[in-house]
N, C-alpha and C positions, 0 to 999 in steps of 0.2 A: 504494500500500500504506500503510496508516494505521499511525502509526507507535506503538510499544508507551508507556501509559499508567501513569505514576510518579508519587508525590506525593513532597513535598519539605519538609520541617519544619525550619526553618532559624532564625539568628539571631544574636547576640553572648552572649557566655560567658554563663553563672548567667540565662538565661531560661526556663527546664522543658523544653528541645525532649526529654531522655531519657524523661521523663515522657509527655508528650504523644505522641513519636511511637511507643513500647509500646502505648498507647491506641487510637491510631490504628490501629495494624497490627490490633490488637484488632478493632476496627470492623469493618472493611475485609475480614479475613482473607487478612493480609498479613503478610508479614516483613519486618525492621529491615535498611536496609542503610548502616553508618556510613560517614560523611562528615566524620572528626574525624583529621585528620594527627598525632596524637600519640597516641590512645587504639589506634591498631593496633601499638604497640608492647606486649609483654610485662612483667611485673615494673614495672608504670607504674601503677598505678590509683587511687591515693588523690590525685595531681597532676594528673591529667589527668578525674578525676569519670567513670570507667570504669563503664558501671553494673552495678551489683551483678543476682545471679540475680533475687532478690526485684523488682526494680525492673524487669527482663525479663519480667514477667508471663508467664512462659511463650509469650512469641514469640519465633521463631528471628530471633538477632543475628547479623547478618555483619561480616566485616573488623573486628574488636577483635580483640587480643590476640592476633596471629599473627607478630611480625615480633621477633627478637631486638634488644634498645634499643641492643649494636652493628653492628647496621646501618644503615645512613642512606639509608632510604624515600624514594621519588620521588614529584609528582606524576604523572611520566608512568606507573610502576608502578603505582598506586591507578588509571589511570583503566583501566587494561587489566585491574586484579583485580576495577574495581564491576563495569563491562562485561559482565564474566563470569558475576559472583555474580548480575547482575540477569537475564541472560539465561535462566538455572537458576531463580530465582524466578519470572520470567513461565512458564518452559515447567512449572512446577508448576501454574499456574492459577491464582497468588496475587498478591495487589499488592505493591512492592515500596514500601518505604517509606523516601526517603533522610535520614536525620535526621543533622544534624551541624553545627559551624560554622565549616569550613573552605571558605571562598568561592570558593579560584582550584580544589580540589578539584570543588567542585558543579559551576562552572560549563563547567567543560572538560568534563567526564563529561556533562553535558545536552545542550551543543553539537556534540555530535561531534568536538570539538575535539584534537585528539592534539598530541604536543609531536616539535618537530621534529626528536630525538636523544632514547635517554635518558642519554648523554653517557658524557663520559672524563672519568674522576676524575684519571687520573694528568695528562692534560694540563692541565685547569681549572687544576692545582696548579701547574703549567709558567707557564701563560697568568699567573695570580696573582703569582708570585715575578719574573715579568718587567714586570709591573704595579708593581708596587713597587721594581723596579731603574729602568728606565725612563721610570716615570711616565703618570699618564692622560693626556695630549697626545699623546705619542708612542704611545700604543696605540689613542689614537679615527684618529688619522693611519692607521695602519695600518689600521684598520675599514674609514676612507674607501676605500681602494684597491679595494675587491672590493663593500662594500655604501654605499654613498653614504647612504643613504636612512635607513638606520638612523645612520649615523653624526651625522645632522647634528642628528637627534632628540635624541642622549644630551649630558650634560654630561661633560668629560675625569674630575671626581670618581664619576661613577657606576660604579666598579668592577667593580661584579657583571654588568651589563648589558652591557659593552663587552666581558668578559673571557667571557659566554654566547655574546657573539652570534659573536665572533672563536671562540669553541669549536664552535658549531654548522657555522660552515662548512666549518673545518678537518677537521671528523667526516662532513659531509653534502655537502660541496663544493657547495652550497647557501646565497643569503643567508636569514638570520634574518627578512630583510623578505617574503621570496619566500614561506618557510612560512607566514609569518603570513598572506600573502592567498591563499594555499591552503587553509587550516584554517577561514577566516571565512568564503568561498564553499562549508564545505558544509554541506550540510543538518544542522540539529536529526536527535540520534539519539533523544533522546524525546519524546512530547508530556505533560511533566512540569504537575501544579498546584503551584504552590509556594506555601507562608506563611513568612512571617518576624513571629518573636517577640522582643515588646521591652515595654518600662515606658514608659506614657505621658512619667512623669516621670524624668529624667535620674536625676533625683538618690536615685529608687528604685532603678534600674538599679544604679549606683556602691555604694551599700549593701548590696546584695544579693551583688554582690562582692568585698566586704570580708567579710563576713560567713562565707559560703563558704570564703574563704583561712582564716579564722578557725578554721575546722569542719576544716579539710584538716590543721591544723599539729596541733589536738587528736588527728587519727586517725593522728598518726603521718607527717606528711609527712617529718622529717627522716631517720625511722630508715629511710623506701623509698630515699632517695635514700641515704645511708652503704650500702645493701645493694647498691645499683646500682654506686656504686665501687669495693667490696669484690669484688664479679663480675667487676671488668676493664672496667666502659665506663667511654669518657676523656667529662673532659669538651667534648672540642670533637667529640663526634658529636652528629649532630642531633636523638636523642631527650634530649640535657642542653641542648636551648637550649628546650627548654620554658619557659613561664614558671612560676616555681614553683622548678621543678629544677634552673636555673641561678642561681638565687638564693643554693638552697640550699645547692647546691655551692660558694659562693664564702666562703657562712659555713664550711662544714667544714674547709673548705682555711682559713681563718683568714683569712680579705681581708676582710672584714666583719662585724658583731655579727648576733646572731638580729634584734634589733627593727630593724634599716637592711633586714636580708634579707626580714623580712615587710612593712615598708612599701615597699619597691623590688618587689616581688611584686604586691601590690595595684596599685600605681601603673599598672606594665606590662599589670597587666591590663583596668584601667580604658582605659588607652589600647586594649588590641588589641581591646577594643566598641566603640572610638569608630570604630576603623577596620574594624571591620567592619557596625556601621552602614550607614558613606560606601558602601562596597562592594554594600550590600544594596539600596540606593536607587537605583542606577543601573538596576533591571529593574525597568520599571514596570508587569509585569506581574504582580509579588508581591499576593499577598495579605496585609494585618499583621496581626496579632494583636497588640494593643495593651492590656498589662495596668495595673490600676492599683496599689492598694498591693499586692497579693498578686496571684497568678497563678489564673484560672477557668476551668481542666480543662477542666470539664464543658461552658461554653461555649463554649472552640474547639472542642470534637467536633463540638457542633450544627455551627459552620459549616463544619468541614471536610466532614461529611454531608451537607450542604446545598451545597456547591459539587463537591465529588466522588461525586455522588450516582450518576453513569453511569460512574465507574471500575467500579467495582463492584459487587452489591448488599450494603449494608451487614449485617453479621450482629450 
């Protein structure tokens, strides 16, 4: 059985995928299905570059704007709501278009890939305060006992990894090594085309960036995030560790000035292209779109038409 046919508009922050991939669905006659771990939050959109109606050219956008910002979204949740959303667009007769630039998001969702718990918050917090009473040695020791395999990979400072993977077993009586080579033995759930967009030149990239944050702080970024606190989200749920909104939030709360909070913003975000770059190079079956000073629309369409020419007929 030939398995259902996706394209994939991918990238690092401030590269047009919102632009291009409306376009595309355009094309195609298809709908937007987001692949962005911070823009399905609510009351979030001038930080997270949510797109506007106008910007939705009238194609149906999925997963935006459906997740209260105190709640703290999974990717095992996203990969079971694209799952869904996309199954609903193929059984319309339409292409689904995954635009977004959250990488462990895309690529769990392409693979078939599922996660192997969607976990205990209350013990993570358990697992965590005993991490820190006891120390990373004595909890990779503890690892060791049940998962070897995993244990001997992590460093005792990797907190988060030693304190998942001791969660996962304790919830799944299961090692974290075991799912992992159950999830990589199984088949691709689609036969996705993917591009990834970026600036020949770095150093367009970074400016483009900057520039962006620039445009976010004019539209008002401080007064979203005072509205988001005034609401009752804290800051330590995971839609204020955005970059941007936890910035922000560190200026309100008085821990630092507005111009440390926008160059600390910028920075971070410089970094999370660089690492999602690295991320994006490792499938080398991407296709890149590689702009130079500005971004040309109109010629990634050709090649997305030109390489996705038997998804669909193009309209």
């Amino acid at each position: 059985m030939d398995r259902p046919k996706i394209i994939v508009i991918t990238g690092p922050t401030a590269t047009g995928k919102t632009a291009l991939g409306a376009l595309c669905a355009k094309a195609f006659g298809g709908e937007v299905v987001s692949a962005d771990s911070m823009q399905v939050y609510q009351f979030m959109d001038i930080g997270t570059a949510k797109p506007t109606q106008e910007e939705m050219l009238d194609i149906a956008h999925h997963l935006l704007d459906f997740v209260p910002p105190w709640e703290n979204y999974s990717a095992a949740r996203y990969i079971s709501d694209a799952a869904t959303c996309i199954d609903s667009v193929l059984s319309r007769g339409n292409v689904p278009v995954l635009v977004g630039g959250t990488g462990l998001y895309i690529d769990s969702l392409l693979s078939g890939r599922g996660f192997s718990a969607r976990g205990d918050l209350k013990l993570r917090l358990e697992l965590e305060m005993e991490y820190d009473t006891v120390g990373g040695e004595a909890m990779l020791r503890r690892l060791h006992e049940f998962d070897a395999e995993s244990a001997t990979k992590l460093h005792f400072n990797d907190k988060k990894r030693i304190v998942r993977a001791i969660e996962v077993f304790e919830t799944t009586r299961k090692p974290i090594s075991q799912h992992d080579r159950e999830t990589i033995a199984l088949p691709p759930r689609y036969d996705a085309v993917k591009f990834a967009l970026t600036y020949s030149n770095r150093a367009d990239l970074y400016a483009r960036i900057d520039q962006r944050f620039d445009s976010m702080i004019s539209m008002g970024l401080e007064r979203e995030v005072r509205s988001l606190l005034k609401m009752g989200v804290k800051p330590t749920n995971t839609s204020m560790q955005a970059i941007g909104y936890k910035e922000m939030t560190n200026f309100i709360l008085g821990e630092t000035d507005i111009s440390d909070a926008v160059e600390k913003s910028k920075m971070e975000s410089r970094r999370y292209a660089k690492r999602q770059l690295s991320w994006l190079r490792r499938d080398f079956s991407t296709n890149w779109v590689l702009w130079d000073s500005l971004p040309d629309i109109n010629r990634a369409i050709e090649l997305i038409i030109t390489t996705c020419g038997g998804i669909n007929e193009a309209k």
